[in-house]
BABA-364748 format. One record per residue: residue in three letters; x, y, z of N, C-alpha, C, O in turn. Coordinates in steps of 0.1 Angstrom, whole numbers, padded with zeros to 4 digits, always signed. Atoms other than C-alpha are relative to their C-alpha. Example, Ala and Ser with C-alpha at 12.3 -4.5 7.8 and 13.67 -1.06 7.14 Angstrom:
BEGIN
ALA+0009-0012+0000+0123-0045+0078+0009+0012+0000+0019+0012+0007;SER-0009-0011+0000+0137-0011+0071-0008+0011+0008-0003+0022+0009;
***
This chain:
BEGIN
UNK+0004+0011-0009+0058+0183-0031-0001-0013-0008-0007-0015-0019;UNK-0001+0015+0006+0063+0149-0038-0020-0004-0005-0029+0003-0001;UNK+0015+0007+0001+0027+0124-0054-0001-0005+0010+0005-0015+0012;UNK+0002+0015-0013+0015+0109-0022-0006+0002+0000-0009+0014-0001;UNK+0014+0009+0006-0016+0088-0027-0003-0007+0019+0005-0007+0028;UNK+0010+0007-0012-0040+0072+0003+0003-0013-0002+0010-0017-0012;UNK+0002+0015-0001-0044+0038+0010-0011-0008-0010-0009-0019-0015;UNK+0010+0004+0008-0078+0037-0010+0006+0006-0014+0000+0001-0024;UNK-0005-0007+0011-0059+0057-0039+0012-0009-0008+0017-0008-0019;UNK-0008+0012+0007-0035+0026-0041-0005-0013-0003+0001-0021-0011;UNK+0006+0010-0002-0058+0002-0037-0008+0002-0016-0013-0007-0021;UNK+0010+0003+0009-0077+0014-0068+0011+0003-0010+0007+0003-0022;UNK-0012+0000+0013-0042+0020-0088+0003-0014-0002+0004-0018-0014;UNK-0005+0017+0000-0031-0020-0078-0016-0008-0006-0016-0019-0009;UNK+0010+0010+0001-0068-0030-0085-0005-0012+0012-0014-0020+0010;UNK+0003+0003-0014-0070-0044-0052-0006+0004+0013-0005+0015+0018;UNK+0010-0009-0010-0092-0042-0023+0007+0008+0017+0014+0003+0026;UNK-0010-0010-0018-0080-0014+0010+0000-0009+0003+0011-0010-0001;UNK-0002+0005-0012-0082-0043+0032+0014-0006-0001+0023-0004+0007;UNK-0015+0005+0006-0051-0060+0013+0006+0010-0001+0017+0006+0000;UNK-0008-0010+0006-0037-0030+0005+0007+0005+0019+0019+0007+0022;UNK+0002-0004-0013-0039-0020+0043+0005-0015+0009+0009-0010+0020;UNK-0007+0010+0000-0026-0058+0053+0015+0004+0000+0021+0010+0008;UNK-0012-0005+0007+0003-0052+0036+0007+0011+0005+0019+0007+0008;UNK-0002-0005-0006+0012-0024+0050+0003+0002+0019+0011+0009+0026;UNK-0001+0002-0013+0006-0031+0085+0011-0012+0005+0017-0011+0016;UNK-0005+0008+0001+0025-0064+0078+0013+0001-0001+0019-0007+0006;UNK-0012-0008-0002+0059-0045+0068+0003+0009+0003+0014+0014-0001;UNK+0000-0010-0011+0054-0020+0092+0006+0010-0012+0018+0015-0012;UNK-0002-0014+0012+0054+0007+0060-0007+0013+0006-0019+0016+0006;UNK+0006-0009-0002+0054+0040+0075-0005+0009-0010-0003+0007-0021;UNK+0005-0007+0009+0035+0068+0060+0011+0011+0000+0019+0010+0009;UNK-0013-0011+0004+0058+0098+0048-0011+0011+0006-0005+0016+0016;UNK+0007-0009-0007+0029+0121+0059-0011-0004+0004-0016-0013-0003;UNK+0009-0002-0007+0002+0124+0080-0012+0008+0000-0007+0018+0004;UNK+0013-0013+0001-0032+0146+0077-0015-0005+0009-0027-0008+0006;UNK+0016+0006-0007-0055+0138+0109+0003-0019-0003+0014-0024-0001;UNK-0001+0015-0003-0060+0099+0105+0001-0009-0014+0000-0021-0016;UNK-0005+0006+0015-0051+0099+0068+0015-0002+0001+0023+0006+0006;UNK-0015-0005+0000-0017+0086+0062-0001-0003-0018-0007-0012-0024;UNK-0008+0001+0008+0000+0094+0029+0014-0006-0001+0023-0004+0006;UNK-0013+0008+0005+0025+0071+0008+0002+0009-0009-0005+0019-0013;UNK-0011-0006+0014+0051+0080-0019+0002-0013-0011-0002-0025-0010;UNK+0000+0013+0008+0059+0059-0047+0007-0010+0002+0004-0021-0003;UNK-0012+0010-0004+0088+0041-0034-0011-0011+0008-0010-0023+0006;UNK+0004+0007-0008+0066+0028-0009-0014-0005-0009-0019-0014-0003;UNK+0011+0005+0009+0035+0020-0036+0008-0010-0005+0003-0021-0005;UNK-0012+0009+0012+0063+0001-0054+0004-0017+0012+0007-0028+0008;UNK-0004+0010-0011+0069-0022-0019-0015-0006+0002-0017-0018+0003;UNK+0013+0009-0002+0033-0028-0013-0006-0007-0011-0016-0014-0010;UNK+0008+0010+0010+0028-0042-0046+0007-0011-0003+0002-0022-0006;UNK-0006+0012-0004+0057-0063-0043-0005-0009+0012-0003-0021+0012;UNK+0006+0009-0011+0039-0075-0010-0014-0003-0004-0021-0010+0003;UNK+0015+0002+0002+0006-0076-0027+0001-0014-0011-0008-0023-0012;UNK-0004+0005+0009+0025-0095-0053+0005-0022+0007+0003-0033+0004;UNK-0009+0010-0013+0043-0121-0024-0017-0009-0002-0019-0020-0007;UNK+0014+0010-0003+0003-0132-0017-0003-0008-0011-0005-0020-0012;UNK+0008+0009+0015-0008-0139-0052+0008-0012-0003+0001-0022-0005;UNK-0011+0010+0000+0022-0162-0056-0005-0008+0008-0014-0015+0004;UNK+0003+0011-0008+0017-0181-0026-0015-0009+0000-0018-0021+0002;UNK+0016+0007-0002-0024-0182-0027+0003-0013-0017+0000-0025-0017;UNK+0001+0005+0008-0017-0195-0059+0008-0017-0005+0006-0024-0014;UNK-0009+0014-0005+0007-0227-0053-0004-0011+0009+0003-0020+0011;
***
């Protein structure tokens, strides 16, 4: 089985807080690859897109 990581489990790999992390996701409508009850699991591909989108903010806040 593939690594798939939580929302708080990316959030403390990016160093950033769930609510951005969870933004972000809701923002490019990033499905979860699995499901467990009201957890959703990512994959890395999709870790890899939310930090490009975590990435999109810092840029702009910062301009």
């Amino acid at each position: 089985m593939a690594n798939l990581v939580t929302v708080s489990q990316i959030a403390d790999q990016l160093c950033e807080p769930p609510q951005r992390v969870a933004y972000i996701i809701r923002k490019y409508r990033i499905k979860a690859v699995e499901r467990i009850g009201l957890i959703r699991l990512f994959d890395e591909r999709q870790v890899k897109a939310i930090q490009q989108g975590l990435y999109g903010i810092q840029i702009r806040r910062g301009a």
